[in-house]
N, CA, C and O atoms as a GROMACS GRO file, in nm:
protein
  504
    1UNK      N    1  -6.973  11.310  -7.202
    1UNK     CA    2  -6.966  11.177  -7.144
    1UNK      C    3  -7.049  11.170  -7.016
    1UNK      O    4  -7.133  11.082  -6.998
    2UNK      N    5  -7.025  11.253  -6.940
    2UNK     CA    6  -7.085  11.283  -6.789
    2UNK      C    7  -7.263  11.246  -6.831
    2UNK      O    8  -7.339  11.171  -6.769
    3UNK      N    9  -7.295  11.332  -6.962
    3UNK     CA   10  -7.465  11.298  -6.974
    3UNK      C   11  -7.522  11.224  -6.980
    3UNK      O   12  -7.632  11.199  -6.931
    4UNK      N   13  -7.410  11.136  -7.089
    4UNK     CA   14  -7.445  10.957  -7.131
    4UNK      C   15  -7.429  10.855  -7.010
    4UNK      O   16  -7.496  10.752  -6.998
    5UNK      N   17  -7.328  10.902  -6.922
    5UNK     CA   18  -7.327  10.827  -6.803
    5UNK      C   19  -7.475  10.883  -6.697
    5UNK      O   20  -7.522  10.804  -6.616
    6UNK      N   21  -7.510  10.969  -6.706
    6UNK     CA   22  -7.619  10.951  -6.598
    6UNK      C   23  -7.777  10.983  -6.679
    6UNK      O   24  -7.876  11.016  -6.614
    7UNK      N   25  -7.779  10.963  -6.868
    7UNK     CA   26  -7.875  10.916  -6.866
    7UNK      C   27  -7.885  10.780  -6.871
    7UNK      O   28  -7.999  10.734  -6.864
    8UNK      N   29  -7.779  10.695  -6.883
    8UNK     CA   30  -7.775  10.545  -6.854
    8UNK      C   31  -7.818  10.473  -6.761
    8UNK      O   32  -7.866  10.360  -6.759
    9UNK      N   33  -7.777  10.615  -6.616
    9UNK     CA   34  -7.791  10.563  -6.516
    9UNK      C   35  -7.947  10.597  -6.460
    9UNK      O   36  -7.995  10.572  -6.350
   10UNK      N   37  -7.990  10.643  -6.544
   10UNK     CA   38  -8.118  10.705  -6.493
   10UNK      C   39  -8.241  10.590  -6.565
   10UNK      O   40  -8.332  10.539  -6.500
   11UNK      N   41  -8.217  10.568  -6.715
   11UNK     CA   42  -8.250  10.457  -6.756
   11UNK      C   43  -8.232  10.322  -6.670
   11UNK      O   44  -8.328  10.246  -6.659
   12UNK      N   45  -8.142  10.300  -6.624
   12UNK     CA   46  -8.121  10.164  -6.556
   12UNK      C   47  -8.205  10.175  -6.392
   12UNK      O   48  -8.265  10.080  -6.340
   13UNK      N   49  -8.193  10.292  -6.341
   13UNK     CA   50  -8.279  10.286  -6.223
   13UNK      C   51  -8.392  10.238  -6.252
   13UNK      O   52  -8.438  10.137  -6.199
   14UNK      N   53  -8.469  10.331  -6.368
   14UNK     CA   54  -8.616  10.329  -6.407
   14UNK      C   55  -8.655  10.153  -6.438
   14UNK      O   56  -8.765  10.100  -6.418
   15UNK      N   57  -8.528  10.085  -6.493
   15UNK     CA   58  -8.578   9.967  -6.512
   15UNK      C   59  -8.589   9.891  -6.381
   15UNK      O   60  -8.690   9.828  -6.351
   16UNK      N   61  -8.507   9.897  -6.323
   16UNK     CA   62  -8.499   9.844  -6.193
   16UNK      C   63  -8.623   9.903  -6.127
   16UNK      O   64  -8.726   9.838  -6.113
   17UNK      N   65  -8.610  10.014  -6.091
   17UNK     CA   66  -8.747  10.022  -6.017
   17UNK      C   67  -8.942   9.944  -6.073
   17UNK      O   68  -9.038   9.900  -6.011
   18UNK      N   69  -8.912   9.963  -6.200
   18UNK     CA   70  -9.050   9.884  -6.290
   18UNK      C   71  -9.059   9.713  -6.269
   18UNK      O   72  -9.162   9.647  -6.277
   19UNK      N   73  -8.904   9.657  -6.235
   19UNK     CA   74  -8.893   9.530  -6.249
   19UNK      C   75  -8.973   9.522  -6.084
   19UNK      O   76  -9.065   9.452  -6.044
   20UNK      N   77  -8.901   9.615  -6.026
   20UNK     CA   78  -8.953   9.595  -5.866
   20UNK      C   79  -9.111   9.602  -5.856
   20UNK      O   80  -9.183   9.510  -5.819
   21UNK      N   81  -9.148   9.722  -5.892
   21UNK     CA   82  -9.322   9.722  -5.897
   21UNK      C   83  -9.382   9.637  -5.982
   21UNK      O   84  -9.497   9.609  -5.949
   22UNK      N   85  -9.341   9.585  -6.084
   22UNK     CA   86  -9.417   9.460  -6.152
   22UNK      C   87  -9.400   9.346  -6.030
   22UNK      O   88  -9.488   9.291  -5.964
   23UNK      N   89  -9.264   9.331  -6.024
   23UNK     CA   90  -9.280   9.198  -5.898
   23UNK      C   91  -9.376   9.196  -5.811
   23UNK      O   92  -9.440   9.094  -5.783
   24UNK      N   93  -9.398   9.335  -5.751
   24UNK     CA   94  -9.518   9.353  -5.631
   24UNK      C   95  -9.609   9.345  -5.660
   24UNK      O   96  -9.690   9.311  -5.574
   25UNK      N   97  -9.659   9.370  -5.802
   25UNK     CA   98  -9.792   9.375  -5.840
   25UNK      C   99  -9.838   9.219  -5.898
   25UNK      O  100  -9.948   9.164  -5.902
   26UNK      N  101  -9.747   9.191  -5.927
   26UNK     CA  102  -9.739   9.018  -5.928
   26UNK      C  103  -9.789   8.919  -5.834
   26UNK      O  104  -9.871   8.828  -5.845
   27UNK      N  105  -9.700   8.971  -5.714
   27UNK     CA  106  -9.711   8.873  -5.599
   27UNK      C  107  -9.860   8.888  -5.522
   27UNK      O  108  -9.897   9.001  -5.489
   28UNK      N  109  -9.926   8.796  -5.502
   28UNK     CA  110 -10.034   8.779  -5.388
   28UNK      C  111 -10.035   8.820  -5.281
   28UNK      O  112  -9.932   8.814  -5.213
   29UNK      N  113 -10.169   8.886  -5.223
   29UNK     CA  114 -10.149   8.946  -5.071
   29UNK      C  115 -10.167   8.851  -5.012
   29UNK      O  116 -10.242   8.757  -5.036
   30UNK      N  117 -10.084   8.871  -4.912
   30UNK     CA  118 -10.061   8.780  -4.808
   30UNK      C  119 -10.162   8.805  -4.727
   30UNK      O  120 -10.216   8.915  -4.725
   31UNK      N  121 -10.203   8.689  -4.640
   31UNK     CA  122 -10.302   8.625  -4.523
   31UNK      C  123 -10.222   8.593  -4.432
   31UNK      O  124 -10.174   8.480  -4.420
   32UNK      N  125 -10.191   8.714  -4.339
   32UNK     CA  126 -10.104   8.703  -4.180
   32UNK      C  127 -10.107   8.570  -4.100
   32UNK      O  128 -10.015   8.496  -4.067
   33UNK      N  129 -10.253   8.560  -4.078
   33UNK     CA  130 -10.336   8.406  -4.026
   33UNK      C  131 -10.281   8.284  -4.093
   33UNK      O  132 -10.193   8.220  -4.036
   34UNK      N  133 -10.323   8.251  -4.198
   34UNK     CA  134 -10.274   8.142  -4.267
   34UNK      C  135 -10.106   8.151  -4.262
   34UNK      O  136 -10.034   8.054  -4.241
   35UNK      N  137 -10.065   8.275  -4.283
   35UNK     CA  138  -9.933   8.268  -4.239
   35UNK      C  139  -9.835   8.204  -4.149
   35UNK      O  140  -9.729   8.147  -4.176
   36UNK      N  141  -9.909   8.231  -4.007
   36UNK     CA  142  -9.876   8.213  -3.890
   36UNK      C  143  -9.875   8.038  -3.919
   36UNK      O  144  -9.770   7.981  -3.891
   37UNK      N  145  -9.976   7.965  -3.968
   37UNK     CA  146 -10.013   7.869  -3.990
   37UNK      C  147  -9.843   7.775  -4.086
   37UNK      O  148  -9.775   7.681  -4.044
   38UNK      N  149  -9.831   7.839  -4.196
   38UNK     CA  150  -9.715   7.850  -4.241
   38UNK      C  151  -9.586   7.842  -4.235
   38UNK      O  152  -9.515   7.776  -4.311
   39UNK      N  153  -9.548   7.916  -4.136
   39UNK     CA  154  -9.456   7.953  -4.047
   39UNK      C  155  -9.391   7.848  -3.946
   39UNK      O  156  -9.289   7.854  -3.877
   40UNK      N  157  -9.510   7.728  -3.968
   40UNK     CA  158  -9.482   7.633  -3.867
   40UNK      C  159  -9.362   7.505  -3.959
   40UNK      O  160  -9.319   7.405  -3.902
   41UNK      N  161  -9.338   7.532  -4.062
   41UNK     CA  162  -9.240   7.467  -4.122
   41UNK      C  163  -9.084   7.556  -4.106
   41UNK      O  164  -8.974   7.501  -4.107
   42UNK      N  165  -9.104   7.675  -4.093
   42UNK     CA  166  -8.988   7.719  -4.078
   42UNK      C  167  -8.929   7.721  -3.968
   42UNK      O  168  -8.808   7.741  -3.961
   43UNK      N  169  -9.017   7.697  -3.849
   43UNK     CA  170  -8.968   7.670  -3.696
   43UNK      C  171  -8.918   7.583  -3.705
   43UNK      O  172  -8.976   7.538  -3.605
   44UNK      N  173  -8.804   7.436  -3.758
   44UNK     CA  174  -8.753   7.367  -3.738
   44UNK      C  175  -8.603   7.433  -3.720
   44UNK      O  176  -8.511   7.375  -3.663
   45UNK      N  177  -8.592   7.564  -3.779
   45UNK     CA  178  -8.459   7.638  -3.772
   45UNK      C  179  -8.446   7.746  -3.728
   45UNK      O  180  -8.340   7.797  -3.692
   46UNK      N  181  -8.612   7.819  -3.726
   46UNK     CA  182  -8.634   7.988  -3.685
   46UNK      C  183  -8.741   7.982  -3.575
   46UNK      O  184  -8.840   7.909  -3.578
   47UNK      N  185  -8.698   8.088  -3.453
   47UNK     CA  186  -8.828   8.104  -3.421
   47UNK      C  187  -8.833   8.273  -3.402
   47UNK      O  188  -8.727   8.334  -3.415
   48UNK      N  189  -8.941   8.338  -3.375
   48UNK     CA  190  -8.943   8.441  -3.389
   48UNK      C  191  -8.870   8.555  -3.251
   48UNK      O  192  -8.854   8.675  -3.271
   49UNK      N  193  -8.837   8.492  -3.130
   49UNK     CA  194  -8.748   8.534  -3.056
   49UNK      C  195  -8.628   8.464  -3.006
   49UNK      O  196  -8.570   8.507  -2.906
   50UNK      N  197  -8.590   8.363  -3.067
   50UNK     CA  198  -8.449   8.301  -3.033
   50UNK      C  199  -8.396   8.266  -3.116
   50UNK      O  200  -8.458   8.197  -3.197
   51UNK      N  201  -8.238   8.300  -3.138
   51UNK     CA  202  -8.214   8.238  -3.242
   51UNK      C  203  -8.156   8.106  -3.235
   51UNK      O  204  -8.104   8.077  -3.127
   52UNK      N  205  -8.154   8.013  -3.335
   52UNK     CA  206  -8.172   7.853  -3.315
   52UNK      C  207  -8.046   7.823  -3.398
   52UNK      O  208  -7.934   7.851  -3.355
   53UNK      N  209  -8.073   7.744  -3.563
   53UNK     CA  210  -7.994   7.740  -3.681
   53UNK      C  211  -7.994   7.841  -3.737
   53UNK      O  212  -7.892   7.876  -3.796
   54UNK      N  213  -8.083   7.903  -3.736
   54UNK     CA  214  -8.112   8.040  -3.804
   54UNK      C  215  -8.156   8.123  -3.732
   54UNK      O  216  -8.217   8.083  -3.633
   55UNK      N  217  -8.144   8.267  -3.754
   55UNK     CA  218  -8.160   8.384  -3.643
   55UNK      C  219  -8.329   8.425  -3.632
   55UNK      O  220  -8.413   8.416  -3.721
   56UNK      N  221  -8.348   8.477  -3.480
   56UNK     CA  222  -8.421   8.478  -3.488
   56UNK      C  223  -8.546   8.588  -3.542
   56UNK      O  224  -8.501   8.699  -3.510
   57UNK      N  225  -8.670   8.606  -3.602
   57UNK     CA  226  -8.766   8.665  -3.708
   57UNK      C  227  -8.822   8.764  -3.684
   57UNK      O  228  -8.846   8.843  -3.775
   58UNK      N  229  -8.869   8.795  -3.526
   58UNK     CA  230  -8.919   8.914  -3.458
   58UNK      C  231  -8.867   8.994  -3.505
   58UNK      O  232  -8.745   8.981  -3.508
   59UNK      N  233  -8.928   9.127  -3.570
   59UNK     CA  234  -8.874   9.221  -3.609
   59UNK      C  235  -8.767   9.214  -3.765
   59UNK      O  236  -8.688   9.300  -3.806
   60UNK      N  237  -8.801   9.088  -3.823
   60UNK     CA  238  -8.760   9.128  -3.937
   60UNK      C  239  -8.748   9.191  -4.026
   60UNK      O  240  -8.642   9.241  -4.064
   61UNK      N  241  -8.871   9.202  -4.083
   61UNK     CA  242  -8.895   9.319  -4.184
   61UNK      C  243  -8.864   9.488  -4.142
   61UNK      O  244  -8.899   9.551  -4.042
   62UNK      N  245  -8.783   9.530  -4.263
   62UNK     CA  246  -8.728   9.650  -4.232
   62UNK      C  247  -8.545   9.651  -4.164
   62UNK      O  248  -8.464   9.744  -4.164
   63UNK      N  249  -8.529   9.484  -4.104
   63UNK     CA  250  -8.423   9.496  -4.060
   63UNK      C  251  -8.303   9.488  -4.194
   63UNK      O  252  -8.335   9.447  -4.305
   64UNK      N  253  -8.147   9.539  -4.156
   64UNK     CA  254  -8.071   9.448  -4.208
   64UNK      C  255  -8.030   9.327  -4.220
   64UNK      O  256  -7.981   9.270  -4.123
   65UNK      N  257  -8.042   9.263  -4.344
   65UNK     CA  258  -7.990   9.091  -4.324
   65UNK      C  259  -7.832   9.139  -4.259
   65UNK      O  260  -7.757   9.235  -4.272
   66UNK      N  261  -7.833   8.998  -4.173
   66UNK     CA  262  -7.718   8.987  -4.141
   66UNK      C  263  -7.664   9.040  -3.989
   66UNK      O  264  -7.565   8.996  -3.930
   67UNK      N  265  -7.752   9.143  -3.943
   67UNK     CA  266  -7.729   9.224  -3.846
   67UNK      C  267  -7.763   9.157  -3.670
   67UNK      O  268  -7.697   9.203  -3.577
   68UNK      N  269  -7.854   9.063  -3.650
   68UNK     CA  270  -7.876   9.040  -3.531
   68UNK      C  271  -7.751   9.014  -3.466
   68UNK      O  272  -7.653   8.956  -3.511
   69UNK      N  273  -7.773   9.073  -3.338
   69UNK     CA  274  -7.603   9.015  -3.224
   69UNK      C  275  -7.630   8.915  -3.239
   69UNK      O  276  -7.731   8.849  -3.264
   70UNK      N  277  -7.466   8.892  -3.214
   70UNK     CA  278  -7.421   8.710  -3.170
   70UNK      C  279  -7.512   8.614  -3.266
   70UNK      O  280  -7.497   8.496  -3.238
   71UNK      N  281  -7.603   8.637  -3.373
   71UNK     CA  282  -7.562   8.483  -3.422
   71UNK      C  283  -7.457   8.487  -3.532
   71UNK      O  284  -7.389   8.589  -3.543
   72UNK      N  285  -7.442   8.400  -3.601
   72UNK     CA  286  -7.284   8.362  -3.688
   72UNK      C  287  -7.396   8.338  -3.786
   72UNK      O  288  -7.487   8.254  -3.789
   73UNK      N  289  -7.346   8.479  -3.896
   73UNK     CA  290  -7.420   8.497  -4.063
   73UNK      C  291  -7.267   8.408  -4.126
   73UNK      O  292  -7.157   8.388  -4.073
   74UNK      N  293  -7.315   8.375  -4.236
   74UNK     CA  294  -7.206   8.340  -4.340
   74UNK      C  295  -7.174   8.506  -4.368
   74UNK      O  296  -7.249   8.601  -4.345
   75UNK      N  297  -7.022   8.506  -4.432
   75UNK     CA  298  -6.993   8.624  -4.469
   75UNK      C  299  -7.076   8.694  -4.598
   75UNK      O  300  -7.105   8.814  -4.591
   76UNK      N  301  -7.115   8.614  -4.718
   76UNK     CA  302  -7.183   8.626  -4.789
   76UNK      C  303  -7.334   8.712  -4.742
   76UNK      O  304  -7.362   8.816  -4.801
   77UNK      N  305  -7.432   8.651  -4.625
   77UNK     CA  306  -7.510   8.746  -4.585
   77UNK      C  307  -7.513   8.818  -4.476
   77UNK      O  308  -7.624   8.860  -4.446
   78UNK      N  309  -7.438   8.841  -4.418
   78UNK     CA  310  -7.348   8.961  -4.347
   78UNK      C  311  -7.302   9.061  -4.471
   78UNK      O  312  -7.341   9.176  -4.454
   79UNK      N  313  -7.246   9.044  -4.562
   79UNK     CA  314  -7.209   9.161  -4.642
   79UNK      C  315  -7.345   9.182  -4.749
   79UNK      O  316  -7.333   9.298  -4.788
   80UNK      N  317  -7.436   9.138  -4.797
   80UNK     CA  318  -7.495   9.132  -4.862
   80UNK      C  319  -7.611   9.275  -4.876
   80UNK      O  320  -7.680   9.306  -4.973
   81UNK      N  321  -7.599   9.348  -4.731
   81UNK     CA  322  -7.634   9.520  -4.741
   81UNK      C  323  -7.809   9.512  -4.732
   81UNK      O  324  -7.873   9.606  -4.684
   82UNK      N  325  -7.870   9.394  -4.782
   82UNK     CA  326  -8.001   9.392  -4.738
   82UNK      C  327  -8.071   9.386  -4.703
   82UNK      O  328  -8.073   9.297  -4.618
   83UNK      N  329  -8.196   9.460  -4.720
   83UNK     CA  330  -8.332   9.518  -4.603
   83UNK      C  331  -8.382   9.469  -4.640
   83UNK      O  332  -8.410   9.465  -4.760
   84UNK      N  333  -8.444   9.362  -4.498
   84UNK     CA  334  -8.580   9.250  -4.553
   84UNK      C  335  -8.726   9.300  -4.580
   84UNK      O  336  -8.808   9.293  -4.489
   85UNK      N  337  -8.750   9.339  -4.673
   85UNK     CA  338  -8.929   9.415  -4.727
   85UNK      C  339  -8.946   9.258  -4.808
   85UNK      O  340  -8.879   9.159  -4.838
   86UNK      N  341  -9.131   9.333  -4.820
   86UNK     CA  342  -9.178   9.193  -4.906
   86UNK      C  343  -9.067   9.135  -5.004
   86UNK      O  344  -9.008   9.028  -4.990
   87UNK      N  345  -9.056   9.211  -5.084
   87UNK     CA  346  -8.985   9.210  -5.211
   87UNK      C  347  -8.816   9.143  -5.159
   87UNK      O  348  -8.795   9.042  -5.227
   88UNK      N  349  -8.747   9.159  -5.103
   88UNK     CA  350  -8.652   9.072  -5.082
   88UNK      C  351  -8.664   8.941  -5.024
   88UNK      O  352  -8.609   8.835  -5.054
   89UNK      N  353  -8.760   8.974  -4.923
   89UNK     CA  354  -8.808   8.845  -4.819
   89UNK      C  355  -8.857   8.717  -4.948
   89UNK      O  356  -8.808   8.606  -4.966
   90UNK      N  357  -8.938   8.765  -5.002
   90UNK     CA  358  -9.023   8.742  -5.123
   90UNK      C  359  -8.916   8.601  -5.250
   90UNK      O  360  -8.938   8.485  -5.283
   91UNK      N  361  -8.810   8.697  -5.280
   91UNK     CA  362  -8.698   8.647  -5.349
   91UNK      C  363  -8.641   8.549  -5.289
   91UNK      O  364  -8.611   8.440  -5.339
   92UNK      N  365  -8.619   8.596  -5.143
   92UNK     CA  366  -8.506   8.513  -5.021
   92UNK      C  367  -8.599   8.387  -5.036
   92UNK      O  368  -8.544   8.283  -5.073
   93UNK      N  369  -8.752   8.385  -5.008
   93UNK     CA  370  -8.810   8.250  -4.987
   93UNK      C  371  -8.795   8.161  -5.118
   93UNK      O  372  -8.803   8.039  -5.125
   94UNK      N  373  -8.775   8.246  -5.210
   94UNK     CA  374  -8.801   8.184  -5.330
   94UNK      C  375  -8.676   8.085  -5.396
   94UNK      O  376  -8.687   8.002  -5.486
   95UNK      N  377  -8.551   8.125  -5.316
   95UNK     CA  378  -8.400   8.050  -5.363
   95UNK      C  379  -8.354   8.122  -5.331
   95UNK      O  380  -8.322   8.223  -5.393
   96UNK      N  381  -8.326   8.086  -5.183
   96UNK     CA  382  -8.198   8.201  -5.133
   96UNK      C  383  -8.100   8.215  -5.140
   96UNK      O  384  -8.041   8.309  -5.087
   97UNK      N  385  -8.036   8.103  -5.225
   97UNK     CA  386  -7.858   8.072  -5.299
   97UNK      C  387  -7.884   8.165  -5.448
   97UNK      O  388  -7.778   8.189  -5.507
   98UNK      N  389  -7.994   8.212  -5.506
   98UNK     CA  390  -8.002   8.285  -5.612
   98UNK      C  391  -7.979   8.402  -5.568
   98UNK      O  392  -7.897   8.469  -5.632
   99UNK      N  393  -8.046   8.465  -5.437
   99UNK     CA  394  -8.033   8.566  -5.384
   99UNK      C  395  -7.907   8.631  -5.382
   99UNK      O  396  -7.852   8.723  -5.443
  100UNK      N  397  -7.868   8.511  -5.248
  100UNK     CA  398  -7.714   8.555  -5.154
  100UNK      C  399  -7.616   8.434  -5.170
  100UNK      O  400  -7.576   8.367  -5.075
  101UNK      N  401  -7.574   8.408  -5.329
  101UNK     CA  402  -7.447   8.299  -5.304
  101UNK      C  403  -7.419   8.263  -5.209
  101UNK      O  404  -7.410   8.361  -5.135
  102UNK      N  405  -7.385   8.128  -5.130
  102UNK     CA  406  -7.287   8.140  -5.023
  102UNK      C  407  -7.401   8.166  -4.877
  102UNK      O  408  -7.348   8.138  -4.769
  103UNK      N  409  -7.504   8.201  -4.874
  103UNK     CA  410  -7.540   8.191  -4.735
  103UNK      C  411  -7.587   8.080  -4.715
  103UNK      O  412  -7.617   8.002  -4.806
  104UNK      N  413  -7.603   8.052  -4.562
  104UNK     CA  414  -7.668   7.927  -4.510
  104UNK      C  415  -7.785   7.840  -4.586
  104UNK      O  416  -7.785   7.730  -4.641
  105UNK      N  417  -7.887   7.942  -4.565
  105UNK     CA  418  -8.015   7.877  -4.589
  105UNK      C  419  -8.010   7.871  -4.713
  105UNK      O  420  -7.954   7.950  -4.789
  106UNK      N  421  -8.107   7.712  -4.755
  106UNK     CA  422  -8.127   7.652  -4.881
  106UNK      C  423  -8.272   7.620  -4.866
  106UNK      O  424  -8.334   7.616  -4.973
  107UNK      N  425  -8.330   7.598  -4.773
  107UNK     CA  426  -8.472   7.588  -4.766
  107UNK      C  427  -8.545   7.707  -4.846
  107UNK      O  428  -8.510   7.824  -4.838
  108UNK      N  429  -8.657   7.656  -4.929
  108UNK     CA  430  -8.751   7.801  -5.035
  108UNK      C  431  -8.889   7.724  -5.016
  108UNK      O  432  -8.908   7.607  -4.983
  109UNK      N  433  -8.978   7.825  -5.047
  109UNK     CA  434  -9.111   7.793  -5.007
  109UNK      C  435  -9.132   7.833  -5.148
  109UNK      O  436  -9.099   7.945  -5.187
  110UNK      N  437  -9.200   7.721  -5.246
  110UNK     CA  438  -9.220   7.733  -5.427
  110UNK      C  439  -9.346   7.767  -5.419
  110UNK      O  440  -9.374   7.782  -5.538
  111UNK      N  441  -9.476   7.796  -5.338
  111UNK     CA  442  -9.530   7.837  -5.355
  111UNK      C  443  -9.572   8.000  -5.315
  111UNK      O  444  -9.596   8.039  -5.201
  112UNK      N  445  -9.574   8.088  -5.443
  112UNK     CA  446  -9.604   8.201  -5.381
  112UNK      C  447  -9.743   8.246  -5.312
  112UNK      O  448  -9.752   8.369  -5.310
  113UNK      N  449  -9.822   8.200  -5.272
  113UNK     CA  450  -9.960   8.225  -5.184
  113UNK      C  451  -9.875   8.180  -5.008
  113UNK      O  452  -9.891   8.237  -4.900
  114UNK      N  453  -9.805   8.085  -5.034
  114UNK     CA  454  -9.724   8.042  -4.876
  114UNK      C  455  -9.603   8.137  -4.861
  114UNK      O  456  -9.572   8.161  -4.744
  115UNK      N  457  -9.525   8.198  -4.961
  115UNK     CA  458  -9.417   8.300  -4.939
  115UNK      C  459  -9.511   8.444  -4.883
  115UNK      O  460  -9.473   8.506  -4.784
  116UNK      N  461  -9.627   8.483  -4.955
  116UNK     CA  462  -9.667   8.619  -4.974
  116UNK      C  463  -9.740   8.609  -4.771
  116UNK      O  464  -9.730   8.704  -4.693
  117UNK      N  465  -9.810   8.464  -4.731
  117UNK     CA  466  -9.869   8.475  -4.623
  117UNK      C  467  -9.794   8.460  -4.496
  117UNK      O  468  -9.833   8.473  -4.380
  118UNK      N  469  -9.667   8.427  -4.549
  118UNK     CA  470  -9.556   8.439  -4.414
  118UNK      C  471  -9.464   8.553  -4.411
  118UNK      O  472  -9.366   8.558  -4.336
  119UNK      N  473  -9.498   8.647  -4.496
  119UNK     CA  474  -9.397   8.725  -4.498
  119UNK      C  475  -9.526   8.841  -4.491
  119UNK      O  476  -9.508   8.950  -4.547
  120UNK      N  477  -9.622   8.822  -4.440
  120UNK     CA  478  -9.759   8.914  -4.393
  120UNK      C  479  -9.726   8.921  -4.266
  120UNK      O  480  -9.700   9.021  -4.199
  121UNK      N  481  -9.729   8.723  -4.214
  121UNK     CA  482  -9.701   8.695  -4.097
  121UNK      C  483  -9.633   8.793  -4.016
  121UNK      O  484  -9.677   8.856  -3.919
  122UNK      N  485  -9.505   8.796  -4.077
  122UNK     CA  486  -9.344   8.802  -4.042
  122UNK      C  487  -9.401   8.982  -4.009
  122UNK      O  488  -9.403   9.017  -3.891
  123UNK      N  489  -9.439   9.074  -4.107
  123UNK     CA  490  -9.449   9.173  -4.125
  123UNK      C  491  -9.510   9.228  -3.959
  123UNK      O  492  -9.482   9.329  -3.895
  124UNK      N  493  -9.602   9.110  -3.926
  124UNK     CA  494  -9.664   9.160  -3.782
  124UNK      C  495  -9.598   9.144  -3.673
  124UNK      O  496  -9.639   9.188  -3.565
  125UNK      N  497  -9.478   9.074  -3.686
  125UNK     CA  498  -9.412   9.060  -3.598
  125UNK      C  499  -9.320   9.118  -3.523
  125UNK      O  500  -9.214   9.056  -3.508
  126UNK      N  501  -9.337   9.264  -3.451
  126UNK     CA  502  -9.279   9.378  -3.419
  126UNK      C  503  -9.194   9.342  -3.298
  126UNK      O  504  -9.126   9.428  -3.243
   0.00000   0.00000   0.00000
């Protein structure tokens, strides 16, 4: 039993991981510049050092969702365990109620050339 359980589980990584690298290889490289450009729709709620309606972006990528002090996550993305890389950021822009049931944001950016160049943006933002 023990074998069937971890070649299952070894099968199911492998898919998961292929679904992940097809996604990446999918998505468009992002243009930091045009990004920045981009970015200027999401400042009605984010800015990249304060947080506003939404927390603030400096240093996103790589962080935990959910983690900045003092602002107020829904519990949903507070528990939700995830590290913003392209590939989540990517998803998050894309329908973030598909993502993370239950969190705040409902705003998505449907085009992926405007998700892939703000989340270049975002990437420079140390």
């Amino acid at each position: 039993m023990k074998l069937v359980v971890s070649v299952a589980a070894a099968v199911a990584a492998l898919a998961a991981a292929s679904l992940g690298a097809a996604a990446a290889a999918a998505r468009p490289a992002g243009d930091p510049l045009r990004g920045k450009t981009v970015y200027q729709v999401c400042m009605g709620c984010h800015s990249l050092d304060e947080d506003d309606v939404g927390p603030r972006h400096r240093g996103v990528v790589g962080r935990t969702a959910g983690t900045v002090p003092d602002y107020a996550y829904s519990p949903a993305l507070r528990n939700s365990r995830i590290v913003w890389d392209a590939d989540t950021l990517d998803r998050w822009l894309t329908n973030p109620q598909a993502l993370v049931p239950g969190a705040k944001m409902f705003f998505a950016l449907s085009n992926p050339q405007d998700r892939a160049d703000v989340i270049a943006y975002l990437a420079e933002q140390r």
